[in-house]
Structure formats: C-alpha cells, structure tokens
C-alpha positions in Angstrom: -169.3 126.2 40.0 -171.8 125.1 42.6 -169.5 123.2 45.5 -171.9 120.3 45.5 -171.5 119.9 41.5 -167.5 120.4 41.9 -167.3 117.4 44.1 -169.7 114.8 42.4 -167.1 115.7 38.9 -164.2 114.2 41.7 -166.0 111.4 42.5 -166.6 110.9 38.6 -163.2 110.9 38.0 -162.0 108.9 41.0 -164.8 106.2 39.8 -163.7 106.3 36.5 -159.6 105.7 37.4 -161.1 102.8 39.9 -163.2 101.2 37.1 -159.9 101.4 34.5 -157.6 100.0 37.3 -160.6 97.0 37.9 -160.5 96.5 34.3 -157.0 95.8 34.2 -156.8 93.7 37.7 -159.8 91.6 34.8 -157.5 91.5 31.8 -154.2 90.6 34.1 -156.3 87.8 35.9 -157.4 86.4 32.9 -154.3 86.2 30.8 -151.8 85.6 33.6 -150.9 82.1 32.6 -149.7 83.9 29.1 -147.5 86.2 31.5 -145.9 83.4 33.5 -145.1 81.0 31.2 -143.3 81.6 27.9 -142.9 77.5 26.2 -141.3 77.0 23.0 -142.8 75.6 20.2 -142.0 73.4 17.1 -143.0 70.8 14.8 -142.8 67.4 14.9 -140.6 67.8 12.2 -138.6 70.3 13.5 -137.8 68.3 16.7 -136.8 65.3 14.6 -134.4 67.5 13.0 -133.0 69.5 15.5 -132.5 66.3 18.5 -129.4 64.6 16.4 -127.8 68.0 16.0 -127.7 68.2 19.4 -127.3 64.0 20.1 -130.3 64.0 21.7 -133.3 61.2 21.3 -136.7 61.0 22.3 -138.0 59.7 25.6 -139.5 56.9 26.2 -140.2 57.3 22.3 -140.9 59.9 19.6 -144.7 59.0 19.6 -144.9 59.2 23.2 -142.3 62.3 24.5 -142.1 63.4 27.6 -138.5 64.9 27.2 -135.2 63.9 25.6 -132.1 62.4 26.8 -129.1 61.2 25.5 -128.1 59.8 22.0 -125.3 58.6 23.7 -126.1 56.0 26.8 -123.9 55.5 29.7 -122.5 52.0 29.9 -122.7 52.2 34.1 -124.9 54.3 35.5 -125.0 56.1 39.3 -128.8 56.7 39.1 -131.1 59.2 36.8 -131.4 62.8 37.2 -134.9 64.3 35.7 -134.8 67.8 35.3 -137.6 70.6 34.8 -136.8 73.4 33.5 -138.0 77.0 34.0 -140.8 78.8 32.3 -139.5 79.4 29.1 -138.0 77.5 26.1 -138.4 73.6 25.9 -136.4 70.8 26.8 -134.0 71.2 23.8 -132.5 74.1 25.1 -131.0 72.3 28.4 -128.9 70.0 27.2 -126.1 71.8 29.3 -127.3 69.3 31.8 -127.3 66.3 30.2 -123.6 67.3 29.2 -123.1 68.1 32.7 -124.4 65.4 34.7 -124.0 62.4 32.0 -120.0 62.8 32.3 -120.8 62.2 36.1 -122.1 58.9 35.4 -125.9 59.9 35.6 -128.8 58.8 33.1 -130.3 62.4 32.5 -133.9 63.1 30.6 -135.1 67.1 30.4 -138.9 66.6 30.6 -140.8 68.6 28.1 -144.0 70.1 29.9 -147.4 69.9 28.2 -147.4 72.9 25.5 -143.7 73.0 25.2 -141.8 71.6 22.0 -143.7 69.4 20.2 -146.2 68.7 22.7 -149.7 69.1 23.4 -151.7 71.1 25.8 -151.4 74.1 28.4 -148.9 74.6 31.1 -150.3 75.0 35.0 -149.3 74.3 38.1 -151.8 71.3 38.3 -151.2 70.5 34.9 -147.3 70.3 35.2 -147.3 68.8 38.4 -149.4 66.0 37.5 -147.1 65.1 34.4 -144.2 65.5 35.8 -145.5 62.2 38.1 -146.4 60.5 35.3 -142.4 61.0 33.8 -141.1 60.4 37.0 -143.1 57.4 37.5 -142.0 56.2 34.0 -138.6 56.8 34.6 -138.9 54.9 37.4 -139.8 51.8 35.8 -138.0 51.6 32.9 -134.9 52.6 34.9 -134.0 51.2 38.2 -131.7 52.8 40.6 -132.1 56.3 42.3 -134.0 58.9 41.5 -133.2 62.8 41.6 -135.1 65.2 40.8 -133.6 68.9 39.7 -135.4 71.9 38.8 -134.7 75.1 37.6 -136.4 78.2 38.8 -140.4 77.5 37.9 -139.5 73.8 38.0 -138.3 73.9 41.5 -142.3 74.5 42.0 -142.9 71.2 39.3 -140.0 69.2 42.2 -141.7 70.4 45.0 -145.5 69.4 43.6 -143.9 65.9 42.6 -142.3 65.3 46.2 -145.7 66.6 47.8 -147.8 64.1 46.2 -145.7 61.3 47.7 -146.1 59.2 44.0 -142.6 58.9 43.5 -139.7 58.2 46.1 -136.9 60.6 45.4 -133.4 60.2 47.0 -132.6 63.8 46.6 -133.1 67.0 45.2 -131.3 69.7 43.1 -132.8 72.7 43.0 -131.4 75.9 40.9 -132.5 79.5 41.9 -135.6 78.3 43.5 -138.3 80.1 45.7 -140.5 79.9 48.5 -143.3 80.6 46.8 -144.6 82.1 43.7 -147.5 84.3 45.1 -144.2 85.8 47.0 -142.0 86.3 43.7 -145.7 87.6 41.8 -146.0 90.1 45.2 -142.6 91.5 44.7 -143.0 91.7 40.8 -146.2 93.1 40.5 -148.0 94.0 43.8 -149.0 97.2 42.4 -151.8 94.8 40.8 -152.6 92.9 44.0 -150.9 89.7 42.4 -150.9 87.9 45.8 -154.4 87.6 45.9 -155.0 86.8 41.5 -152.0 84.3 41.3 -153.7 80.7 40.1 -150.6 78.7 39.9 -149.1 79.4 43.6 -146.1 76.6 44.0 -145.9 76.9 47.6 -142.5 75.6 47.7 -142.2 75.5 51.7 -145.3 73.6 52.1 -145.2 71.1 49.2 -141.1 70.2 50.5 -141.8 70.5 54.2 -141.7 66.7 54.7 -139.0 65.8 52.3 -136.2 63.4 54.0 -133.9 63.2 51.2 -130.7 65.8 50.7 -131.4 69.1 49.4 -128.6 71.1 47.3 -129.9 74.9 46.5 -128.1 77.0 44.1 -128.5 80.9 44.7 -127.6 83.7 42.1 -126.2 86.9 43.9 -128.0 89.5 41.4 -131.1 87.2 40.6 -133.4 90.0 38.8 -136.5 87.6 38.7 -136.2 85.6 42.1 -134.9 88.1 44.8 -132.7 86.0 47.0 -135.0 86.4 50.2 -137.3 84.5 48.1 -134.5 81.9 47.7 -133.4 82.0 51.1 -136.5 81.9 52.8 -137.3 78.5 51.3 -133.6 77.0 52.0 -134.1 78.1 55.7 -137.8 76.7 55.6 -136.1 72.8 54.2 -136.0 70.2 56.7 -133.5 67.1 57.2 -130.2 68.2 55.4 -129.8 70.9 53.0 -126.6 72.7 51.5 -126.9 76.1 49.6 -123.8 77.3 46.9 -124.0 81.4 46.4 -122.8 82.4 42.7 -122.6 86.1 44.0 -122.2 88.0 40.7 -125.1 86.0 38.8 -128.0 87.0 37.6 -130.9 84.8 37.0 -129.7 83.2 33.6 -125.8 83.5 34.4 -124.9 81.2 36.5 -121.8 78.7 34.7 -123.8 75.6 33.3 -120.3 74.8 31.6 -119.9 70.6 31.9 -116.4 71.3 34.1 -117.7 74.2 36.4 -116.8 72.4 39.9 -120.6 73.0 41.2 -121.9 70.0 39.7 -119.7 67.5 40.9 -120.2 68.9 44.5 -123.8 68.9 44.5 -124.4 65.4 43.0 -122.2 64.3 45.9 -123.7 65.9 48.4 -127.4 64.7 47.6 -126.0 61.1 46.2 -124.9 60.2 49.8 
C-alpha cells in the first residue's frame, strides 16, 4: 500500500475516534442535569397519603409546599433548622432530621426543591438557589427566632448560594459531607470527559461562603465514594470566622448514623447555636 495512502487511512481513523469522543462530550453536555440530579416523584395524592404515615404536614400549606415539617409542633422552640437535601429522593425521605433536631428543641422543615415530590419544575443551581431564598425568607416570617441552615451533600451548594446572596440572615450553618466545589467533585468523577470545563451548575462552595460570620459545623465521611474528602477538606480549610469539622472515619457517603440519639447532633447544634 502506497505510504501516502497508509497514513491518510490513520488520520481517518484518528478523525473518526475524535468525532465519536466530540459526540459524546455533545450528548454528556446536554443531558448532564439528568446525570446530577436524580428527584423523586409522586402525586399529589400520594404525598397526602404518605406525610401522616410518617407525621409529617405540609409547609406553609399543601397548596403552596415548599417542604414538610412536623405533625407534631414543639411547644418551646430554640430556633428553626431548614434543611436541603442532596440530589436524590425528596423531602419525605429526611425525616431522620426532623426526628433528630425536633427532640432538641428545634422547629425543622425539609424543603422540597422544584421537580421533587409533588412539585413543579427543574432542578439547577440557579433554580434551587433562588427557591431555597424564597423558603428561607418565608420561614423567616412566619417564624421568628434564629435561623440555620443545613445541607446535605448537593445542598451544602443550595446553603452556600442562599448565604451568598445575602437575602436571608443565618446564625449558623450545618453542613453534611459538603464540598468545595462541584466542577472539583465532576473533575474527579469524570475528567476523562473534560467535566471541569461542561459543568453548568458549578456550586462554588469556597466563594459563595467566603464571607459568612456565623459558626460553621462540617461533617466528613472517612470512605465518601462520591465526595473525596480533599473535596471536603479543602472547603472546611477555605471557611472563615469559626468552623468545627466531626470525621465519621468508616462512613461512606450514605452511612453516616442519622439515628435521633447519635451524640453528633446535639454537639453540632451547640456549637453553631452559640
């Protein structure tokens, strides 16, 4: 085979790998919202049922949800605790805090994001974010007292994007295996598809809590699979003002103890409730 003809077939075939690899770098790019977040979904009539089975109630009302709380209200109350959860599920499947935090003395709602549950629309950062100030803002006035916020993995990124737009004074801040930022967890996931540079919904952690006062508590899993614990790490050593991190060293991601007694809570809610 003529030399000349040998090497335009290479070329061929390295265009042709290049085109399938730009193809999929497309198809990833396009659907990568489907690949971050994972909501749960039901009914309105499926909520209705399921929240007294688990003695929950709508909040602020069943018309107008933007998470659930408890069917059973505290008489005296330390403050409320607003939680956002991670990426997957809905706010019926966190109750564990409520049971937690509510035999501490705090009000606790689970906000639902937009296209969780029962509700409407499509979770994004700037989507998520911008709701979440609308609940926290609601919260706010119907119930008067401090404010914490807590998230859980992807909604350490919804806290952070709350306390950056400086709509809503928080005391202080729980955050459970959080990161720096999610271009940096995407990177370590997936940089075989350049994700640093596709990633939409980025949740730049250090930058959105860089000028938060209030008390920080950060909770770390030893053997996180999904948020390597430099990721974690990096964004505890990156908080200002004062900040406290508890290691669960044989955790994963999903394992550390969410059981109502497990000593963790009480010491966290006193450290940022000072």
């Amino acid at each position: 085979m003529h030399p000349y003809r040998q090497y335009a077939m290479k070329v061929s075939r390295v265009m042709s790998v290049l085109l399938i690899y730009l193809l999929i770098l497309l198809a990833v790019f396009l659907l990568q919202r489907k690949m971050l977040y994972f909501p749960a979904r039901f009914t309105q009539e499926q909520q209705e049922h399921l929240m007294p089975e688990l003695n929950l109630k709508p909040w602020p009302s069943l018309n107008n949800l933007h998470g659930v709380t408890s069917g059973t209200p505290l008489t005296v109350v330390k403050g409320t605790v607003l939680v956002f959860h991670g990426n997957a599920g809905a706010a019926l499947h966190q109750a564990y805090y409520i049971d937690a935090l509510q035999r501490l003395g705090y009000r606790v709602i689970v906000a639902e994001y937009p296209g969780c549950g029962a509700r409407n629309g499509s979770p994004s950062e700037e989507v998520l974010v911008e709701d979440g100030i609308a609940t926290a803002n609601m919260a706010r006035d119907e119930f008067k007292g401090p404010l914490f916020l807590c998230g859980e993995s992807l909604g350490s990124g919804v806290v952070a994007g709350i306390v950056a737009s400086g709509k809503v004074p928080v005391k202080g801040l729980l955050l459970v295996t959080p990161f720096d930022a999610m271009v940096e967890v995407a990177q370590h996931h997936y940089w075989y598809l350049l994700a640093r540079w596709l990633i939409l919904d980025k949740y730049d952690n250090v930058s959105n809590l860089r000028n938060f006062q209030g008390r920080i508590a950060v909770l770390l899993a030893g053997q996180d699979e999904i948020i390597p614990n430099r990721r974690t790490l990096s964004l505890f050593d990156a908080l200002p003002g004062q900040k406290k991190l508890w290691r669960f060293e044989h955790a994963g991601h999903n394992g550390i103890p969410m059981k109502p007694e497990s000593q963790w809570w009480q010491e966290t809610m006193a450290f940022i409730d000072t």
